[in-house]
C-alpha positions, -999 to +999 in steps of 0.1 A: -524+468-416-550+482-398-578+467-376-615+478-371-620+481-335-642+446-336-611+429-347-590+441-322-623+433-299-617+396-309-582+396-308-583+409-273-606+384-261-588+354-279-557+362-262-576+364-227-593+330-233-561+312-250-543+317-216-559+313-186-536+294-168-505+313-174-527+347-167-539+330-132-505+317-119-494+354-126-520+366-097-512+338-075-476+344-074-487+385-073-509+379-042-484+352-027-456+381-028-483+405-015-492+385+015-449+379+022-451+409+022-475+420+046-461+393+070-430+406+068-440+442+074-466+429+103-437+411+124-454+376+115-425+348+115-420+341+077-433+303+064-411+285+042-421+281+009-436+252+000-421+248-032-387+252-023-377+222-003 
């Protein structure tokens, strides 16, 4: 079926707003790799991770 772009609109959004959480641990881990990364490539001594004991 097809949607009118205001129900795609609200469809959008509703997914956006049903899923914070999942959305922001996505960036954290994205910007967590990112700065490993930048560590790495500066010489900096890597940290352990805290979650992995």
């Amino acid at each position: 079926m097809h949607q009118s772009r205001k129900e795609q609109g609200i469809e959008r959004a509703t997914r956006m707003l049903l899923h914070p959480d999942r959305r922001e641990a996505r960036v954290m881990a994205e910007l967590e790799e990112d700065v490993e990364a930048a560590e790495e490539w500066a010489g900096f001594p890597s940290h352990p991770r805290r979650d992995n004991p």
